[in-house]
Structures are given as structure tokens and as C-alpha cells.
C-alpha positions, 0 to 999 in steps of 0.5 A: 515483535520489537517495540519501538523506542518511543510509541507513537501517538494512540490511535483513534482511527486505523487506515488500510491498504488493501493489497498484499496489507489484508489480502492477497490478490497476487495472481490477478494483479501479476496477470495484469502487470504481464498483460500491461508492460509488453504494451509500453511501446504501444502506450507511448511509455518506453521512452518515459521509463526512469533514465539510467543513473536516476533509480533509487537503488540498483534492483529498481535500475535493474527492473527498469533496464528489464523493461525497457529491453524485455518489455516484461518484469524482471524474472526476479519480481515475479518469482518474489511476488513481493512487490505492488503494482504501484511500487512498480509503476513506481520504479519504472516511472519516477516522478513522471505522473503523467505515465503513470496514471496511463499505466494504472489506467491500462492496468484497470483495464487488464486487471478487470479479466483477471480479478475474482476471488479473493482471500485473507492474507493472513486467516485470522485477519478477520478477527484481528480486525474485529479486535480493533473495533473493540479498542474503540477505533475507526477503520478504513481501507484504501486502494488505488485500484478501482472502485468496482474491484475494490467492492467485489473484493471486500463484499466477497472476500472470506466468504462472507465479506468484510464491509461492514469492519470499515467507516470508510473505504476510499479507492484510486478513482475516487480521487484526483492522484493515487498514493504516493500522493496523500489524497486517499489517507486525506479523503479516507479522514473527511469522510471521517470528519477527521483532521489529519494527525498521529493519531492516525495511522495508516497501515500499508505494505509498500513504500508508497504507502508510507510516502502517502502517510508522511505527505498526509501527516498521519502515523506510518506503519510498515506492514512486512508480511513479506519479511523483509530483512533488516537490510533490505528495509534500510536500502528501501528507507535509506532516509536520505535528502531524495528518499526522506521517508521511512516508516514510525512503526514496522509490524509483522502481522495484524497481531502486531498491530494490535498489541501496538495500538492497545499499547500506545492508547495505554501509554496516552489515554488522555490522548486517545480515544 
């Protein structure tokens, strides 16, 4: 782990992602996603996918160009199996809020054939989550899947479930737009009777986990379990006028994060806590 220059506020409150952040649930989200994109046409989506010229980078022009002539992900995302379905509804929709929250909602649709068990993505997540309970802060988890997935995955996931690690769990239709936007991070910290600040971090996988984050106001933390190289982060986070947004603190595991925190509320302990 490289610490960052300057830490970042202590936390008092922790806010997950769910996804490919604490488990893995890559099967059932692919089958979905293989289900949902031969249905563009049928949708009324093919002529609203991102225009040619108008993609953030040249592997999101090229999976959107896949789309649109294929009506089926690019080979490579399959094979990479890195990327969310909201990163990709993402690249294929662009600003378009409307088609994308058609294709979520079809995407629900097919999901709900597919999903089922569900594990830890990293096997002593648990623990480290235990761990930072024991710092004395709150956690919470965030999706924007659908509420009736999201309680039989974290009720079953382990065996055992995890429920009762978290103060707060808030799922896409609990709210009115999904992340990118920042209703989630920004109901998660109601439900908490928290204001939203940097000491709250909200830990995420995806970029529109850190888009949602800095439209909250919150601490972005970079989860890369996918390990993503240096050069890949820079072209996903180009920080420039149109793309703005980049992570405060990128960490590679769950034990990462926990060191981090422990730090950063011993560097402030007036602050935090």
C-alpha cells in the first residue's frame, strides 16, 4: 500500500458498494447483461447509445461501437469480467437518464433468473469489516440493484449473512436516480442522521462510484481489487473539464482500507469520532 500525501479527514461513517467492492456476483450480473444488450433494438435503445466521437475514451467507443453492431458486449469486457453493469450502461448511455434507467430496468428483469448464491470477494472480508466496527464507526452499504436481490444476497452471503455489519443499507429503487447520481451516498447518511462531509467515505469499485461520492460531498475511496495499473487509472480519472472526478484514496483490499482509517482517525482524533 502507498499512503497517500496528505490523509484524508477521519472517518466517522464507511458507505459500500456492494458489487465486485465485498462480493462477487459476476456471474449473474454477465448473464443478465447477455440477456439485456441483444434486446437494444426491441427496447427502443439502439439509436440512443453514446454517438461516435462522444466517448470518454477509445475502449468505451469501441464497446459502444460493439453494441450497436453486434448487440452484444465486446469480447474483451467479457473475458476481463471487470467491469459493473452501471459502469457499462455508463459508456453505452452517456447523459441519456432516461435510457439508462430502461435499461437498469430490464436488466432487474433479467437478473431476477440468474441471481442466487453469493460469496465474499475477498474471504476474510468479514472480518475486516468486523475490524471496522471496532474503530468505532458506522457502516453502510449501497446498490443500485434492486432491494429484493440486495436482501437475499446480504441475508445469505457467507452462509450466514452479513446484515447486521451494517447501520444502513440503501438499494437503487429506494431512491429517485441511481449512482452516478448521489442519492444513495445521500439517503444512506439520512438514514444515519448524518450531513454529508469528508468524514464520510464511500468505498466503490467503479467510476460511477466516485462520481457519486464527490456529487455527495463525501470521501472517495477507489476500491481496485480488479488491479488496475497506474495507466489505466489515469485514462479512467483523466481529471480533465468533462471528467473532473477522481478518487481521494485508491486501496487495494479491505485491509488497505482499514489501516487507512485507523490512520487517518489517528492523525484527527479531535475530528473523528
Amino acid at each position: 500500500m502507498s499512503l497517500p500525501e496528505k490523509l484524508p479527514a477521519g472517518p466517522r461513517i464507511i458507505l459500500f458498494d456492494w458489487h465486485a467492492t465485498l462480493v462477487d456476483t459476476m456471474d449473474a450480473m454477465y448473464y443478465a447483461l447477455d440477456e439485456v444488450i441483444p434486446q437494444l433494438v426491441r427496447l427502443g435503445l439502439i439509436e440512443r447509445l453514446v454517438p461516435e466521437g462522444q466517448s470518454k475514451t477509445a475502449e468505451d467507443a469501441r464497446l459502444v461501437r460493439h453494441a450497436r453492431e453486434h448487440r452484444s458486449l465486446h469480447p474483451r469486457i467479457k473475458a476481463e469480467r471487470k467491469i459493473s453493469r452501471t459502469d457499462i450502461f455508463e459508456v453505452l448511455f452517456g447523459a441519456d437518464e432516461e435510457a439508462k434507467s430502461i435499461a437498469h430496468r430490464e436488466f432487474d428483469r433479467q437478473y431476477a433468473r440468474f441471481f442466487g448464491p453469493v460469496k465474499p470477494l475477498e474471504a476474510d472480508g468479514r472480518a475486516r469489516l468486523a475490524e471496522l466496527r471496532a474503530l468505532g464507526l458506522r457502516l453502510g452499504v449501497l446498490s443500485n440493484r434492486n432491494r429484493r436481490f440486495m436482501a437475499h444476497e446480504i441475508y445469505t452471503v457467507d452462509g450466514t449473512g452479513w446484515h447486521e455489519l451494517f447501520d444502513t443499507m440503501v438499494c437503487g429503487n429506494d431512491v429517485e436516480r441511481r449512482k452516478p447520481h448521489p442519492d444513495l451516498v445521500l439517503k444512506a447518511l439520512s438514514d444515519l442522521g448524518a450531513a454529508p462531509d469528508a468524514h464520510c467515505w464511500y468505498v466503490g469499485d467503479s467510476t460511477t462510484d466516485i462520481v457519486a461520492a464527490k456529487a455527495a460531498g463525501v470521501t472517495a475511496v477507489f476500491y481496485n481489487g480488479a488491479g488496475w495499473d497506474e495507466a489505466w487509472l489515469r485514462k479512467i480519472f483523466p481529471r480533465t473539464p468533462r471528467h473532473p472526478h477522481a478518487p481521494d484514496l485508491i486501496v487495494g483490499n479491505l485491509a488497505e482500507l482499514v489501516e487507512l482509517s485507523r490512520r487517518a482517525i489517528a492523525a484527527a482524533p479531535s475530528a473523528a469520532l
